[in-house]
C-alpha positions as CSV (number, residue, x, y, z in Angstrom):
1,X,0.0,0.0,0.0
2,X,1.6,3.8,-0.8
3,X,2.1,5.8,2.0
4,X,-0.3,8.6,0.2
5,X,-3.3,5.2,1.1
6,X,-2.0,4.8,4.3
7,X,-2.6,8.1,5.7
8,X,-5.9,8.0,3.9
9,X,-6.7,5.1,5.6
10,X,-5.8,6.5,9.1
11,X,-7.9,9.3,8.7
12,X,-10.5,7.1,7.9
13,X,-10.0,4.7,10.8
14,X,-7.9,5.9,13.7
15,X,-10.6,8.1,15.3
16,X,-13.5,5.6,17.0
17,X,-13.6,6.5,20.6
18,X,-16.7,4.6,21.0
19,X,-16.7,2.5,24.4
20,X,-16.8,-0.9,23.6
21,X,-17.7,-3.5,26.0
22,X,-15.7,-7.4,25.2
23,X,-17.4,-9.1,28.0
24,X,-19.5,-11.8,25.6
25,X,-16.0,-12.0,23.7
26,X,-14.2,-13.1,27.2
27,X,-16.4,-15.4,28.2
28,X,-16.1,-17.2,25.0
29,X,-12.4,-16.7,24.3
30,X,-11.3,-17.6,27.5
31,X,-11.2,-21.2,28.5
32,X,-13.6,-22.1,31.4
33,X,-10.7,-22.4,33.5
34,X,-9.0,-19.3,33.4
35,X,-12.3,-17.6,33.0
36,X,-13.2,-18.4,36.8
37,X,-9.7,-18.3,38.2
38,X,-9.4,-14.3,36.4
39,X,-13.1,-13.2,37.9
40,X,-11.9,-15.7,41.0
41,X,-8.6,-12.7,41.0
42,X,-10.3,-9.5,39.9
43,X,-12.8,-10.7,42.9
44,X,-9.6,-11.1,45.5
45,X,-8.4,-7.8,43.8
46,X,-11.2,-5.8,44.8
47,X,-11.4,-6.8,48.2
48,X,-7.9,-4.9,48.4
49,X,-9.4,-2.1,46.9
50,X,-7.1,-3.0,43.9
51,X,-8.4,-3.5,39.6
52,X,-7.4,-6.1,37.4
53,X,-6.9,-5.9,33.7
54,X,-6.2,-8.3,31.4
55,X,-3.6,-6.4,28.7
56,X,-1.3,-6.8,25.9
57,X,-1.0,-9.3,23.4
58,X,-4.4,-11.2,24.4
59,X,-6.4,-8.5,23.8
60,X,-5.5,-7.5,20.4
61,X,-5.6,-11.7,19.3
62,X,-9.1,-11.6,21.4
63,X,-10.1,-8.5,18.8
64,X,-8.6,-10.4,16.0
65,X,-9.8,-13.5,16.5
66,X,-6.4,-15.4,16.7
67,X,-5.7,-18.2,19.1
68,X,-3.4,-16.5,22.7
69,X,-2.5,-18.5,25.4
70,X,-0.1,-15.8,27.3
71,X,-2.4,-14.9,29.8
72,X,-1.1,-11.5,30.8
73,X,-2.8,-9.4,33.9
74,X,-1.6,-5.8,35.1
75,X,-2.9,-4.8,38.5
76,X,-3.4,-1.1,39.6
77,X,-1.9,-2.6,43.3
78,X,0.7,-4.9,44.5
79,X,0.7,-7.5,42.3
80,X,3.0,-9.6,44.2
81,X,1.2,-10.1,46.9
82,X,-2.3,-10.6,45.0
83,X,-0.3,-13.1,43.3
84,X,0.7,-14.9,46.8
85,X,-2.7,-14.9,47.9
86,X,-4.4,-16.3,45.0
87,X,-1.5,-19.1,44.7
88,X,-2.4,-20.2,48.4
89,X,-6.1,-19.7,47.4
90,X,-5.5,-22.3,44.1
91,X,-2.3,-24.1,45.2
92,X,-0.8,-22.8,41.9
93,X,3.0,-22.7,41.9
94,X,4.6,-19.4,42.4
95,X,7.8,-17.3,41.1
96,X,7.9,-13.7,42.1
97,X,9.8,-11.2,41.4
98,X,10.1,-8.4,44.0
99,X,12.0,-6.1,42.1
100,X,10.2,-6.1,39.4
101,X,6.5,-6.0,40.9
102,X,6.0,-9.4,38.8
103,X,5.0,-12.6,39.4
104,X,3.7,-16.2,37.5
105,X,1.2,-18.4,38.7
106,X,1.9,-21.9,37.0
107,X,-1.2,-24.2,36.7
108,X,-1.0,-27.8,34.9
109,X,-1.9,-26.4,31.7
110,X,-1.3,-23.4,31.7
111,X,0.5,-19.7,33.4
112,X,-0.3,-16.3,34.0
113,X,1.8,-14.2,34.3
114,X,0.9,-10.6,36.6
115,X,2.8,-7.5,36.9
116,X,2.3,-4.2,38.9
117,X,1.0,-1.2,36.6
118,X,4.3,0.5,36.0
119,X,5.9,3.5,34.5
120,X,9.2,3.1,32.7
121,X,12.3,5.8,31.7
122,X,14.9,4.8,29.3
123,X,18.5,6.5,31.2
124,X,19.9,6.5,27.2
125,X,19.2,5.0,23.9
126,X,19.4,0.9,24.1
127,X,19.3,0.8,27.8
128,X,17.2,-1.5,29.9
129,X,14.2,0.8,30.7
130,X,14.4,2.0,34.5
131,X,10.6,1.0,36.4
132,X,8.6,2.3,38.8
133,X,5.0,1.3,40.3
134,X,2.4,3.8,38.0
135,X,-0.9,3.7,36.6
136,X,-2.7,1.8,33.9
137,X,-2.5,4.5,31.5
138,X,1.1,4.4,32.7
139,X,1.5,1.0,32.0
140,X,0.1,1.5,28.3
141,X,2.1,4.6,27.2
142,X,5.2,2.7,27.9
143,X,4.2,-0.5,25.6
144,X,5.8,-0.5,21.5
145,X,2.7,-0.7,19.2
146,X,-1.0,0.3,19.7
147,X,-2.6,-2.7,19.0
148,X,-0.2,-4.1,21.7
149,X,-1.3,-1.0,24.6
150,X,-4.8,-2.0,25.2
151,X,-6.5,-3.2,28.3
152,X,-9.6,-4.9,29.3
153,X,-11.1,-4.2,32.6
154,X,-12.0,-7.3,34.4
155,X,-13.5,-5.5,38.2
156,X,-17.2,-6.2,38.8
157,X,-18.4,-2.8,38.1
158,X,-17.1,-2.2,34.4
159,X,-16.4,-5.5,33.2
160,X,-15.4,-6.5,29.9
161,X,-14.8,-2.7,29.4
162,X,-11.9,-1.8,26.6
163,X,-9.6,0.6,27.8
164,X,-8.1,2.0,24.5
165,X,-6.5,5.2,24.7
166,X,-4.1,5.1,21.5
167,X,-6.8,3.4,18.9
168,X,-5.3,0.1,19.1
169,X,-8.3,-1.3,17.9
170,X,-9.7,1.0,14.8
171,X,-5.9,0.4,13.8
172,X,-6.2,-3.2,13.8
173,X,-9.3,-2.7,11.9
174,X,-7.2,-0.7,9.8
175,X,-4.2,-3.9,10.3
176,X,-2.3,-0.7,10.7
177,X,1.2,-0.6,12.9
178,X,1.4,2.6,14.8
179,X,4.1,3.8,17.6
180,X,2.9,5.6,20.5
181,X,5.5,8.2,20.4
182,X,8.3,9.5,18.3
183,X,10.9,8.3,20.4
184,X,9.5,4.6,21.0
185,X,12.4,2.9,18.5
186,X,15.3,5.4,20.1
187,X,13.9,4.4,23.4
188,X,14.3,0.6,22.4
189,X,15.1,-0.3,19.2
190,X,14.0,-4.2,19.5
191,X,10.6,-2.5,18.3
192,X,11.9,-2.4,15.1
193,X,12.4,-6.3,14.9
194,X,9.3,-6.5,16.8
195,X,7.3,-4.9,14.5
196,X,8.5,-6.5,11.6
197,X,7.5,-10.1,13.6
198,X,3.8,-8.5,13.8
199,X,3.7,-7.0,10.5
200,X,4.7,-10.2,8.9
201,X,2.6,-12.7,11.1
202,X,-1.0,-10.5,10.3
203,X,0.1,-9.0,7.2
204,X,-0.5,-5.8,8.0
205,X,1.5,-2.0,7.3
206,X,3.3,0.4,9.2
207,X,1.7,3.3,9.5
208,X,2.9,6.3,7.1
209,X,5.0,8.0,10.4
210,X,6.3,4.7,12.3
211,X,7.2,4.0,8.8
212,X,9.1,7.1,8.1
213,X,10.6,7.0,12.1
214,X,11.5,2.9,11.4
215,X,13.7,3.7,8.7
216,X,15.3,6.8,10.2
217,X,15.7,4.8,13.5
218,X,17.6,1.6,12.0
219,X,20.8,2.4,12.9
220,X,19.4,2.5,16.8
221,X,19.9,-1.6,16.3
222,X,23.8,-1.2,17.4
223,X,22.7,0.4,20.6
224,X,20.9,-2.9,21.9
225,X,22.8,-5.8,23.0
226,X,22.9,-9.3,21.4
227,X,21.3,-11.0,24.4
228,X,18.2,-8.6,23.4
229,X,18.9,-9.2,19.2
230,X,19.2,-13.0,19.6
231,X,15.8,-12.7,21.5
232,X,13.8,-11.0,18.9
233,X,15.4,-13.8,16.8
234,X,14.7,-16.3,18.5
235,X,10.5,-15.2,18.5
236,X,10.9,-14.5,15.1
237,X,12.1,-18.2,14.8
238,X,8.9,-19.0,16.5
239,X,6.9,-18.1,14.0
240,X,4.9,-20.4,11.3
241,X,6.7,-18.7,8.5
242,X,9.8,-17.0,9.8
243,X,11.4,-16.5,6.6
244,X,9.0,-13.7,5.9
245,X,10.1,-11.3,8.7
246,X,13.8,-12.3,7.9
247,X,13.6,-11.4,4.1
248,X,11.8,-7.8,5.5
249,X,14.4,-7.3,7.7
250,X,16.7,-7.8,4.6
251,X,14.8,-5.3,2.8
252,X,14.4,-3.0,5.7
253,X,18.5,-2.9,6.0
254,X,18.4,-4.2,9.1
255,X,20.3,-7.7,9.0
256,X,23.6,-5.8,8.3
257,X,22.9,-4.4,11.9
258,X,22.3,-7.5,13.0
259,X,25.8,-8.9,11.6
260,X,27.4,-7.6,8.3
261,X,27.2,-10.9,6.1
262,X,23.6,-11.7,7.0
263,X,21.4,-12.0,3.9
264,X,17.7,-13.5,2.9
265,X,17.0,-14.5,0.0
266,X,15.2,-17.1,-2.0
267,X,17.5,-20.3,-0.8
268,X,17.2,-19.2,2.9
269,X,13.5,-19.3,1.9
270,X,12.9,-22.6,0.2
271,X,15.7,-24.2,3.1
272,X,13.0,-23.2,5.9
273,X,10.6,-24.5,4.3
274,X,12.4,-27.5,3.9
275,X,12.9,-27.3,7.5
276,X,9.2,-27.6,8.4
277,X,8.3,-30.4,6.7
278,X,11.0,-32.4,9.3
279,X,8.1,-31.9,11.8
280,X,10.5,-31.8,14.8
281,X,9.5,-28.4,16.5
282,X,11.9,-28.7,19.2
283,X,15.1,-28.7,16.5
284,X,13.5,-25.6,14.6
285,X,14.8,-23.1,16.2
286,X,18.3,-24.2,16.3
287,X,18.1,-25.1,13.0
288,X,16.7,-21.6,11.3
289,X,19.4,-20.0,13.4
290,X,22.0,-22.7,11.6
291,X,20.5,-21.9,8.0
292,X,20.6,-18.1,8.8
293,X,24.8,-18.3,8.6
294,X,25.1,-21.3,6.5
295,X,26.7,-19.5,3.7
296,X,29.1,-17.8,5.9
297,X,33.1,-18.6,7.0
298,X,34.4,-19.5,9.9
299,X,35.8,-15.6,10.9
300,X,32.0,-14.7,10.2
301,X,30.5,-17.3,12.0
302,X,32.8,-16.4,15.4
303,X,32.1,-13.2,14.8
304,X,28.0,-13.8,14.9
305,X,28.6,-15.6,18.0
306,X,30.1,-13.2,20.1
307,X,27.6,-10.6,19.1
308,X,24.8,-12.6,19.8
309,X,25.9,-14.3,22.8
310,X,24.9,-17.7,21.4
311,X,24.3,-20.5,23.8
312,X,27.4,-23.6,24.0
313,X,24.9,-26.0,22.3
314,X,24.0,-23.9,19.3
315,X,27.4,-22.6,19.1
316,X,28.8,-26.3,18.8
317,X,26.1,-26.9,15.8
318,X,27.1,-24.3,13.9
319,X,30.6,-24.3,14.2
320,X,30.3,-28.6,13.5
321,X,28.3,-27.7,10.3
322,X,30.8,-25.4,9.2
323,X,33.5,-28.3,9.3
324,X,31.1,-30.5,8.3
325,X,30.2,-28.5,4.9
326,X,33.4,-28.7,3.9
327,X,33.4,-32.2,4.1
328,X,30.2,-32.8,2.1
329,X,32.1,-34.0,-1.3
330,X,33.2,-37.2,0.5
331,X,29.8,-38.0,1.3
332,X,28.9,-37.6,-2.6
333,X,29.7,-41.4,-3.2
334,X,26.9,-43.5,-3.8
335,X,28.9,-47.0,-3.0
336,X,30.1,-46.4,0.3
337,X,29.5,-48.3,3.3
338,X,26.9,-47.3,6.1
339,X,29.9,-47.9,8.4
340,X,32.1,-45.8,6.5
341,X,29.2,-42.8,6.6
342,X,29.0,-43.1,10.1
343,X,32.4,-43.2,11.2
344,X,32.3,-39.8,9.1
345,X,29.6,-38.2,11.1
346,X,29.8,-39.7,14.4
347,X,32.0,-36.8,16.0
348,X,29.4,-34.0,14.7
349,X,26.5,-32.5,16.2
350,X,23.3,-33.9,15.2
351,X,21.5,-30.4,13.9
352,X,24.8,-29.7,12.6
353,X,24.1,-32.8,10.6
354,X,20.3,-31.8,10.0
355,X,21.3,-28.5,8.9
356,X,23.8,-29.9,6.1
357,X,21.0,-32.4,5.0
358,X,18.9,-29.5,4.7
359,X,21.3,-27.2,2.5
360,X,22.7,-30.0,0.2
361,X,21.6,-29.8,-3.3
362,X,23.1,-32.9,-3.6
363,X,20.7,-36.6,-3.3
364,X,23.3,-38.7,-2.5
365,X,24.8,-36.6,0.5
366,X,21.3,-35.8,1.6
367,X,20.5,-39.6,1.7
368,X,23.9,-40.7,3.2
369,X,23.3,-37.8,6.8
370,X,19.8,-38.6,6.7
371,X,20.6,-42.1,6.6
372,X,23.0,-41.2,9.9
373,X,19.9,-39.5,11.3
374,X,17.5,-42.0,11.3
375,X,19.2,-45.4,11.8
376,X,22.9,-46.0,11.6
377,X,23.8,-43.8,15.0
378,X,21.2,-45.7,16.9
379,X,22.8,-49.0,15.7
380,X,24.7,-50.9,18.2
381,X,26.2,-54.3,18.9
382,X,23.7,-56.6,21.1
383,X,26.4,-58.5,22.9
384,X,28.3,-56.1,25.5
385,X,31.8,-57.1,27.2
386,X,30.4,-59.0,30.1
387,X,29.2,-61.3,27.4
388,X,32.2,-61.3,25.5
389,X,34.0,-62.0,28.6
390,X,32.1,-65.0,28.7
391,X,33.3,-66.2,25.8
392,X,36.8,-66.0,26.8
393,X,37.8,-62.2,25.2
394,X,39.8,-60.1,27.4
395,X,38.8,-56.8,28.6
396,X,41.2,-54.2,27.0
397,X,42.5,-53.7,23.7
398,X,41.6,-56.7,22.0
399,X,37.6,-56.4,23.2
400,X,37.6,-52.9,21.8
401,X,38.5,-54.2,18.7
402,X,36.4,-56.9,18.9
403,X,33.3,-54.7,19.6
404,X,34.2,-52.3,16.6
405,X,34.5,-55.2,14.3
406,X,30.7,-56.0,15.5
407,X,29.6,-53.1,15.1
408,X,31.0,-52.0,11.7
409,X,29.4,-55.4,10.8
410,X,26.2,-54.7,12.3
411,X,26.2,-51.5,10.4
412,X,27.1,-52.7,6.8
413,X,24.3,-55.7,7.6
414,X,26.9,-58.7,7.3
415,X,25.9,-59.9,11.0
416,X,21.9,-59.5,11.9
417,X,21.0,-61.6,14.9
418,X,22.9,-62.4,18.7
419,X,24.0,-65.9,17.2
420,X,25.5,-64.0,14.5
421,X,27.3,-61.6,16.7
422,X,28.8,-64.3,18.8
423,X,29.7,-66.4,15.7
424,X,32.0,-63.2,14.6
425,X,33.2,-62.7,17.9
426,X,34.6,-66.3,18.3
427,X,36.0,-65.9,14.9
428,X,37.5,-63.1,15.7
429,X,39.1,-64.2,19.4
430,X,40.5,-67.5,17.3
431,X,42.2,-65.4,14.5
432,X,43.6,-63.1,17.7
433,X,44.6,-66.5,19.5
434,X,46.5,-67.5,15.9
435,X,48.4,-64.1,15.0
436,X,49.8,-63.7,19.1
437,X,53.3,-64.1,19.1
């Protein structure tokens, strides 16, 4: 859409200040659950002389229509302590953060997570955001996006009420992405990822100014830290489709920010997609974020590392599929043995492996690691040494050569059952008997 639209479209949209009451919309969104145990807290609330709102991302998926299940509540009190009486009330477990005025109440399927209405001020540019205990309308102004800074009331005497003091929701009508101030990016500069995470996952726009104060705001990225960075990644990486935000943030200029050599294009693409159909959730993650570098050398890959503060594990895949890649062309031989792949592969780390299986153009290598994936590293001899002891083979040396032997067997199919196994081994313990000096 042209920017010339998009302000056409605000002008249009952006000025409902109709109250609008969501209480049918709760009660129907809202498992039964968590329906009674947030009037069961708005109730306990009250009796404080405290309110209860349920805020954030919930309400604009509520609006939407999307599926939420982070359960956030801001309480004009001491939500701490609310929090400690309604976990001895529900025999929820509780972590609470003093500090912080936050707490989570963990139920067996599912949390909620509670906070203090605070105010925040940013000490400079980048910096973690110093809080204090505040209003609601506090506790909005100092959120990134407007369809992110509503609230909905959940006390007795106004409930389902939207509180909606920035037109979060004529801009979602309007799947418009709007700052709440011109210095929400310089404040924190994450919004800029974030947005482009929101933008991509509803297909909506930035509005015509967050749009112009995005791109003039860019360069704010080398302000925030790579703990913060690899986090926005890491939710972007949580997305059905992440490839989408990364190729925007491509376009936007921002992956150079990021680190210098990153690029999206078309292969990143088609390699996530590949990615997906693998149907192993837990290993996506790590493997987008292997798949983001693969094209890169080792001095860029460090390099990525240290900025980011990548964890040990992923750190060990990527730098393994680094070596790895360069190894791929003696994998491209369609007559070698399953015991020579995996003698090949053993030593390397298994989304290190996934991620090369992923990126190769070629069938054969693909076959051989997924071959590795699937069956030969789970492949092991069934006799162990107390059982070669009792056939008279001597712990040391020779029984770790005799339990290779078995198992390169094992692997290449030339032994199948126990009687075969102990067949080779007594071979094996004869010819060691013959060649001793």
């Amino acid at each position: 859409m042209q920017a010339t639209n998009v302000v056409r479209l605000q002008q249009k949209c952006c000025y409902n200040t109709e109250v609008m009451n969501l209480a049918r919309q709760i009660e129907q969104y809202l498992p039964p659950q968590l329906l009674e145990l947030v009037k069961g807290i708005s109730g306990q609330a009250a009796e404080r002389g405290e309110r209860v709102y349920l805020v954030g991302g919930i309400v604009r998926d509520l609006l939407l229509g999307y599926p939420n299940f982070d359960f956030d509540l801001v309480v004009e009190g001491d939500a701490v302590k609310l929090a400690q009486q309604v976990a001895e009330t529900t025999k929820a477990k509780l972590l609470s953060h003093r500090r912080f005025g936050t707490a989570k109440l963990r139920y067996e399927n599912f949390t909620l997570d509670m906070a203090t209405a605070r105010r925040e001020t940013y000490a400079q540019p980048g910096a973690l955001p110093t809080v204090t205990p505040g209003t609601l309308k506090d506790d909005l102004i100092r959120r990134d996006f407007s369809i992110n800074a509503m609230a909905i009331s959940l006390t007795s005497n106004d409930y389902g009420e939207l509180i909606d003091p920035y037109q979060g929701a004529s801009n979602l009508d309007c799947r418009l992405i709007r700052i709440l101030h011109p210095g929400s990016f310089r404040d924190d500069a994450t919004r800029i990822i974030r947005g482009v995470r929101y933008e991509q996952r509803y297909g909506f726009e930035f509005e015509a100014q967050t749009a112009r104060l995005l791109e003039r705001d860019i360069p704010m990225l080398d302000t925030i830290s790579g703990d913060r960075i690899r986090h926005e990644l890491e939710l972007i990486f949580e997305e059905k489709q992440p490839e989408f935000a990364i190729k925007r943030l491509g376009e936007l200029g921002m992956l150079p920010r990021i680190s210098p050599f990153l690029k999206s294009d078309g292969w990143l693409a088609e390699k996530f997609d590949r990615t997906r159909r693998l149907k192993k959730p837990s290993q996506l993650p790590l493997l987008y974020f292997c798949l983001l570098v693969y094209s890169s050398d080792e001095k860029e890959i460090e390099q990525f590392l240290a900025r980011l503060n990548i964890s040990a594990k992923l750190s060990r895949a990527m730098r393994d599929m680094l070596r790895l890649k360069t190894r791929l062309p003696l994998l491209d031989k369609s007559a070698l043995k399953p015991s020579e792949i995996y003698y090949m592969l053993r030593e390397y780390d298994p989304v290190a492996i996934q991620a090369n299986a992923i990126a190769s153009d070629s069938p054969i290598v693909h076959h051989h690691l997924q071959l590795f994936l699937t069956k030969l590293r789970y492949v092991r001899p069934s006799l162990d040494g107390e059982e070669l002891k009792g056939l008279g083979i001597s712990a040391g040396p020779e029984m770790g050569k005799v339990l290779q032997t078995l198992h390169k067997a094992k692997l290449d199919g030339e032994v199948r059952t126990r009687a075969d196994e102990k067949k080779l081994a007594l071979s094996l313990k004869t010819l060691n008997f013959n060649t001793d000096p």
